[in-house]
N, C-alpha and C positions, 0 to 999 in steps of 0.2 A: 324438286330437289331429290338428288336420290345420293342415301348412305352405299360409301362402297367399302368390304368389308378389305381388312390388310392382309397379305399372304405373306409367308417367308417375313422378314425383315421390315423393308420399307414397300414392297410392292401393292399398286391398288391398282388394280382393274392391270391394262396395259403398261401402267407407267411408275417408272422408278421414280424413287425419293422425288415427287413431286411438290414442287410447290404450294403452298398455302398461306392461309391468313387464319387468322385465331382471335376469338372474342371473348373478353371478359366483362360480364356482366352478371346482374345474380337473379335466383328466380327460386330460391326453393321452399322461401318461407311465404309465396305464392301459390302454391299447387292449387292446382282445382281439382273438382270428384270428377270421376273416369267420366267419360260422355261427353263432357266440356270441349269443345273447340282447342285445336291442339293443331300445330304443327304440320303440313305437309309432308312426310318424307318417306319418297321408298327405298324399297332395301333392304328392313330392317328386323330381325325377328322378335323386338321389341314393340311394346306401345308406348309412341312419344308422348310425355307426361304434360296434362292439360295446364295450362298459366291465368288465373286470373286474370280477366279485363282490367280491372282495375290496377293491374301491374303494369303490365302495357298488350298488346291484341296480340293474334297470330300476324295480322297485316300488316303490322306495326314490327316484330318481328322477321316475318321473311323481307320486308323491306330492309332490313339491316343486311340479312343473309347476302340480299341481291348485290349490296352498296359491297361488300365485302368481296365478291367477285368480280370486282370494274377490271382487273389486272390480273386478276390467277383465277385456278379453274376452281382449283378447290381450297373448302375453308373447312376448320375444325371448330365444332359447334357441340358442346359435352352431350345435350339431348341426343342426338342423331350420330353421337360416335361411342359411346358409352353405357349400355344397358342400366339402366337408373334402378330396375329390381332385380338383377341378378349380384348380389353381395358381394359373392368373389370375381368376379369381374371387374366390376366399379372399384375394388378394392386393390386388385393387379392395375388397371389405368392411373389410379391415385399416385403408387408408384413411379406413374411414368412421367407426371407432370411436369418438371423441368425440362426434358428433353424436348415434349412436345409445343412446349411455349416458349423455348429459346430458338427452337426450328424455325419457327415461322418466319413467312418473310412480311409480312404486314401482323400488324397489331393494333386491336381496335377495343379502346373501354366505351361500353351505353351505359350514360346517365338516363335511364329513360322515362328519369320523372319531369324534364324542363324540354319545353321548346326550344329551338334555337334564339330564338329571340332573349329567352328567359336566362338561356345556360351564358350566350354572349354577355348579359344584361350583367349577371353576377361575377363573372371574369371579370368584365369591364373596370367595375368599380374596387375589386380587389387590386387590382392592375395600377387605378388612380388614388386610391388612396393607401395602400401598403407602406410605399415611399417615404411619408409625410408623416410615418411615424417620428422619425430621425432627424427630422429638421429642426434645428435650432429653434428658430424663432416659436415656432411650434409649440414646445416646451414652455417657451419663456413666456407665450401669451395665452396658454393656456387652450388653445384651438385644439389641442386632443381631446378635450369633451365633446368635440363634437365628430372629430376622424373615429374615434376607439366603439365608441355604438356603431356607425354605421359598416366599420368591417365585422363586429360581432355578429350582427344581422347580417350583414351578407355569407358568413362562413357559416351560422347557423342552417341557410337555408340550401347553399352548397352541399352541406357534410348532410342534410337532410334524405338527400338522395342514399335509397341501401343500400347501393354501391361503397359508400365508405362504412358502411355498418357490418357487411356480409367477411367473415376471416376467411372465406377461399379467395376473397377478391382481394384480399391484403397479401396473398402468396403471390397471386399473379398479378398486381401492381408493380412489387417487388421486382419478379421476374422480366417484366416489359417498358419499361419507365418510358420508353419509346412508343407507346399505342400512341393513337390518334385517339383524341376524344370527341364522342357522339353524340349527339342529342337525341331525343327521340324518334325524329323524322328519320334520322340516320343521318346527316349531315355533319361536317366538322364547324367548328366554329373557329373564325379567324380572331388573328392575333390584333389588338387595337391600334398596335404601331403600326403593321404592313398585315392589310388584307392578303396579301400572296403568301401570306402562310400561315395552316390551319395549327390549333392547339394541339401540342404535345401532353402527356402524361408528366414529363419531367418537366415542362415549362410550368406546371402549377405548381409541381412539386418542389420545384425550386422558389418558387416566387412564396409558398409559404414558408420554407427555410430563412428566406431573408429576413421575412415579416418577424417568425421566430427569434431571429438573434435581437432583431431590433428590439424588441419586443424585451425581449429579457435586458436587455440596455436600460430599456425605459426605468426597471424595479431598480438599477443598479444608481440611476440616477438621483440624487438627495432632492431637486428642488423640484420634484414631479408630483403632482397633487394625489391626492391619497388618494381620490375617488376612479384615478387614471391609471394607480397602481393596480387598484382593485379589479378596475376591466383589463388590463394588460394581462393578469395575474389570469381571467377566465379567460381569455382567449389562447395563453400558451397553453394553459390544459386542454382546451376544446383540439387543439390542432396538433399533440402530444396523442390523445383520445383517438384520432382521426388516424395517426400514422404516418401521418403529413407534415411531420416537424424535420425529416433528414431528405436531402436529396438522394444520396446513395451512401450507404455502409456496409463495409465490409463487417462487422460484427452483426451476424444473423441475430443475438440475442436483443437486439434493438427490436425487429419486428414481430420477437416471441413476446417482449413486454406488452407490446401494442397492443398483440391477440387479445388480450383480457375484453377492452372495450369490444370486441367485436363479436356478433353474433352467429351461432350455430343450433343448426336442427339437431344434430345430435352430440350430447356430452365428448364423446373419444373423437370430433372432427377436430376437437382442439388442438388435437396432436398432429392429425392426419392431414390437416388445413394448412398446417406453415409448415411439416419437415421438409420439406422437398428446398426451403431457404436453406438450408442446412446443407443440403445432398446425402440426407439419411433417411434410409424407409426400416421403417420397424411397425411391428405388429402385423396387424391384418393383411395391409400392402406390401409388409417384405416375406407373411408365409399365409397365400389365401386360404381361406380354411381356416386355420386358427382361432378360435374364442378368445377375446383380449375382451373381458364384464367390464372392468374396474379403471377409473380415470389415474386411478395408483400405479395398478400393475403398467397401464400403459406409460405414463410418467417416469418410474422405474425404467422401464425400456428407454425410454428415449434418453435419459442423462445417462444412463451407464454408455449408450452408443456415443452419444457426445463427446462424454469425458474422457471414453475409450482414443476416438478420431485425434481430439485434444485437450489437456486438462487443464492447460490456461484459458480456450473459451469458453471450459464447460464451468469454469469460476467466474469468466468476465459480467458479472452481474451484479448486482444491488437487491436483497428482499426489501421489498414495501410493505411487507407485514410479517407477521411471524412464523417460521416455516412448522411444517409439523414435525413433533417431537423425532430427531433422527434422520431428520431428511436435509437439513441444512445443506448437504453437500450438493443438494440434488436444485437444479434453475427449475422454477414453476413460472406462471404466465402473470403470475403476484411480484413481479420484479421490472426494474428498469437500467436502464446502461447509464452511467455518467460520460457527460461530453467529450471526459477528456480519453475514452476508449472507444468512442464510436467508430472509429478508425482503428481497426485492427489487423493488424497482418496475421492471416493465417498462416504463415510459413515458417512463422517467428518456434525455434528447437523449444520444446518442452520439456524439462530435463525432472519431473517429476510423472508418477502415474497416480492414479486415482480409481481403484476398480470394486464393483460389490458383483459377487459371485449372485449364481441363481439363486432363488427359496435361500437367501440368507440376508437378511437386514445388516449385516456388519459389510461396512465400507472400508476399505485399506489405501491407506495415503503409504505412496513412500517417495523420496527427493531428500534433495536438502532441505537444511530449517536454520532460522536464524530467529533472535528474539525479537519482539515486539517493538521495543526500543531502537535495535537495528533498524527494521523493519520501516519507521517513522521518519530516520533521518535517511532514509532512500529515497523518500517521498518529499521530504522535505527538501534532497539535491534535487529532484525532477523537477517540483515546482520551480527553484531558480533557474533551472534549465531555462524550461521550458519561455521562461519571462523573459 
């Protein structure tokens, strides 16, 4: 395999805006010490960074690489297109990630902790018993003691893979809802209704959407055993945790709350791991070079840009815990969307601003204003609306 480096615009090697395929999968909190077995790839005037065996092999690996070139020449692979030690580099690519993930013309997520047999095995059974939440009789004979463990264990061992753990693969989940999903051979796994067609990224992500509402049905429902409630109750956390509770939303602040569950090498990817949901680059990625220390200073950056763009999304929020003293106005990754905004039009006129100047802690609102009391009985017509 050989890195070819880009000129001008989109040119690489001979050929314009070519074609490609793009993988998300994660590998960083695997690194191996230099020497380690690593990657084939010329081209490059980097060294590609070694991965633990016990993550998954090199062989293991380019065999994905290979499975992703059945149809196009080339694919984008972050080791071999991306200097992993050159700071401002990595930090200008980070940048680009929207672009170069909505490009693609294939898109591929590796589970690459389950065989195909094992990845099939646990679809399978979410597949057949998701459904059977919602079934009347279900309910009334108490048979969810015995459906509600066995999807808990199977999404346990699903969401076990650091695939759903890793926040850059919550960016590009996001971004691609269309990947094909891999197992570690690098095969797709098909679907249990019609072998002729392999799993989607949105086909799970839908199918735990449904699980989700039902699911929140089940609490809604009076004559549902407590002990049903109580697993109902961990499972829509686990798959809340996961990110895996919406099929698609327009309110990017849905997949900033998510962030929180998910894990990072370093403090500031938190930021730099989900803007590109946004279509905002701030900090490092929007002026290489820059020193951004502080999870604040960057925080600060990112809601002034937000609320700048929009100051109704950049409110579309909910704290889950207490903001720091002054910062209320500002969304942290300690927050979550209510249902009934996960569905947001970004286009919708903002007829107030919300701005804090540099090196100055004071925030300035200005718009109209109405009182509280107002405020209640707006809420109050919507909910009839809405009913």
């Amino acid at each position: 395999m050989t890195s070819v480096e880009r000129t001008g615009e989109s040119t690489y090697g001979t050929d314009e805006k070519p074609e490609y395929s793009i993988l998300t999968y994660t590998w960083g909190r695997f690194r191996a010490e230099w020497g380690s077995p690593a990657l084939d790839v010329k081209g490059t005037t980097w060294k590609i960074p070694p991965i633990k065996g016990s993550c998954f092999t090199v062989e293991a690996f380019q065999h994905v690489i290979n499975f992703m070139g059945h149809d196009v020449e080339y694919a984008w692979v972050d080791v071999a297109c991306i200097d992993q030690e050159n700071r401002e580099v990595k930090m200008y690519e980070v940048g680009r990630q929207v672009g170069i993930f909505k490009g693609a013309k294939r898109a591929y997520v590796w589970l690459h902790s389950f065989s195909n047999a094992e990845l099939k095995s646990l679809h399978d059974t979410i597949i057949e018993y998701g459904p059977q939440i919602i079934h009347p009789s279900l309910r009334e004979y108490g048979n969810l003691r015995t459906v509600m463990p066995i999807l808990q264990e199977s999404f346990d061992k699903l969401f076990s893979d650091p695939w759903f753990t890793s926040l850059w693969t919550l960016q590009e989940s996001v971004l691609r809802r269309d990947a094909t999903v891999l197992c570690r051979e690098a095969s797709p796994i098909q679907h249990p209704w019609n072998d002729d067609h392999d799993v989607y990224l949105a086909m799970l992500a839908n199918t735990c959407r449904n699980i989700y509402l039902d699911l929140q049905g089940t609490l809604e429902t009076t004559n549902t055993f407590r002990e049903v409630k109580m697993a109902a109750q961990n499972l829509i956390s686990r798959l809340e945790e996961s990110g895996f509770h919406f099929l698609y939303t327009s309110n990017p602040n849905v997949q900033y709350g998510a962030a929180r569950f998910r894990q990072t090498e370093f403090p500031l990817d938190r930021i730099y791991g989900i803007m590109q949901t946004y279509g905002i680059t701030v900090g490092e990625a929007a002026e290489p070079g820059r020193v951004i220390s502080t999870m604040d200073e960057l925080e600060d950056q990112f809601a002034t840009a937000l609320n700048a763009r929009s100051a109704v999304l950049g409110q579309a929020f909910v704290h889950v815990g207490n903001p720091v003293s002054g910062k209320t106005w500002r969304i942290t990754q300690n927050s979550r969307v209510h249902e009934a905004i996960m569905a947001f039009d970004q286009t919708t006129e903002t007829n107030c601003t919300i701005v804090k100047k540099s090196n100055d802690a004071t925030v300035t609102v200005n718009g109209p204003a109405c009182s509280l009391q107002r405020l209640e009985a707006l809420w109050s017509e919507m909910s009839i609306a809405l009913h």
